[in-house]
PLY file of the C-alpha trace (Angstrom):
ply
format ascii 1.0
element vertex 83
property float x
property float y
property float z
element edge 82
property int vertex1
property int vertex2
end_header
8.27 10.18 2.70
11.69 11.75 1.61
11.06 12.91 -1.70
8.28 14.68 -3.37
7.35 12.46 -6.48
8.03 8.78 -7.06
6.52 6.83 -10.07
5.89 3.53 -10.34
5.65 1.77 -13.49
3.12 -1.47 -13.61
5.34 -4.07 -15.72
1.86 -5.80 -17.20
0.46 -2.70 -19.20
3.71 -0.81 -18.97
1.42 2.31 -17.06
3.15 4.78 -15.42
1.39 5.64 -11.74
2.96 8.67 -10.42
2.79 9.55 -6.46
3.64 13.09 -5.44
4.26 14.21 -1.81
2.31 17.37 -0.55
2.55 18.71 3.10
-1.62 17.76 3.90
-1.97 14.84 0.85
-0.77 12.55 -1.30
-1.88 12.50 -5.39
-1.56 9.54 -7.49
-1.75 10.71 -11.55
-1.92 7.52 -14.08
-0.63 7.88 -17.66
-3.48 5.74 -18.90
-6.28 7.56 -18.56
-4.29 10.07 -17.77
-5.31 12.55 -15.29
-5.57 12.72 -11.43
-6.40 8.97 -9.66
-6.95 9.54 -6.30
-5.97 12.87 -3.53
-5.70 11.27 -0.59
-4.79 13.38 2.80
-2.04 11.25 4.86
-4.62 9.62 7.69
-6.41 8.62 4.62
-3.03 7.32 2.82
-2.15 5.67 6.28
-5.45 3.93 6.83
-5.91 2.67 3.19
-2.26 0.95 3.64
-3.05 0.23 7.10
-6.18 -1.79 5.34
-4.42 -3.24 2.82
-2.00 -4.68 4.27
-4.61 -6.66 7.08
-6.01 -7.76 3.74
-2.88 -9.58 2.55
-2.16 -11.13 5.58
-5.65 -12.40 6.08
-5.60 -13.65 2.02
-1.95 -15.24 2.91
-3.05 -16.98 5.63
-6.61 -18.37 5.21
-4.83 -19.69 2.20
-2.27 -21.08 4.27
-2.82 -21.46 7.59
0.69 -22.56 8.90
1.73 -18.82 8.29
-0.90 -17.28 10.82
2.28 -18.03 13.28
4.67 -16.11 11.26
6.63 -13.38 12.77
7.01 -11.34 10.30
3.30 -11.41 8.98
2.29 -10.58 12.31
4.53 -7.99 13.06
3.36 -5.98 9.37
-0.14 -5.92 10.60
0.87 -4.74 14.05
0.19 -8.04 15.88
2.61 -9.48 18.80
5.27 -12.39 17.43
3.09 -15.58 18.14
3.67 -17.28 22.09
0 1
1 2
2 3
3 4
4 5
5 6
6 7
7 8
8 9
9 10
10 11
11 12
12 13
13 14
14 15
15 16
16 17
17 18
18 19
19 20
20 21
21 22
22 23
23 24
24 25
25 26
26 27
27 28
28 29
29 30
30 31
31 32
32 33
33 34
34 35
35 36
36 37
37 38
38 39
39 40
40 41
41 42
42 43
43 44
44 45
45 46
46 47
47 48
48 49
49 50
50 51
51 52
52 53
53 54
54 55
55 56
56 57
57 58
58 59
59 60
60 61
61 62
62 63
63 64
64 65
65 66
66 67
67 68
68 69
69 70
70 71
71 72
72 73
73 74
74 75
75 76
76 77
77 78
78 79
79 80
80 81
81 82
């Protein structure tokens, strides 16, 4: 949120995603293709994390259950440390 372009490099195919910080969206360019990704306005930015990260922590722990518990997990998707 404190600076205006960060870019990200994906280790694998040695890409180069580049996210740059605009007051009303957010616009992620790729090297390969190269070009504009995705514009995404912040509510849509928030919601798509928001989404992904449920996603993880449902993957994590229907693959292990013993996690559902976990503090931490449940606190990144917003839920109350387990009783």
């Amino acid at each position: 949120m404190d600076r205006s372009s960060i870019p990200v490099e994906a280790s694998l195919t040695q890409h180069v995603y580049s996210f740059t910080r605009e007051a009303a969206a957010v616009t992620l360019t790729t090297t390969w293709p190269p070009g504009t990704a995705a514009r995404l306005t912040w509510p849509e930015l928030q919601e798509l994390t928001d989404r992904v990260k449920s996603e993880a922590v449902r993957l994590i722990t229907t693959t292990r259950p013993e996690l559902r518990d976990n503090t931490w997990l449940r606190q990144t998707v917003g839920q109350p440390p387990a009783a």
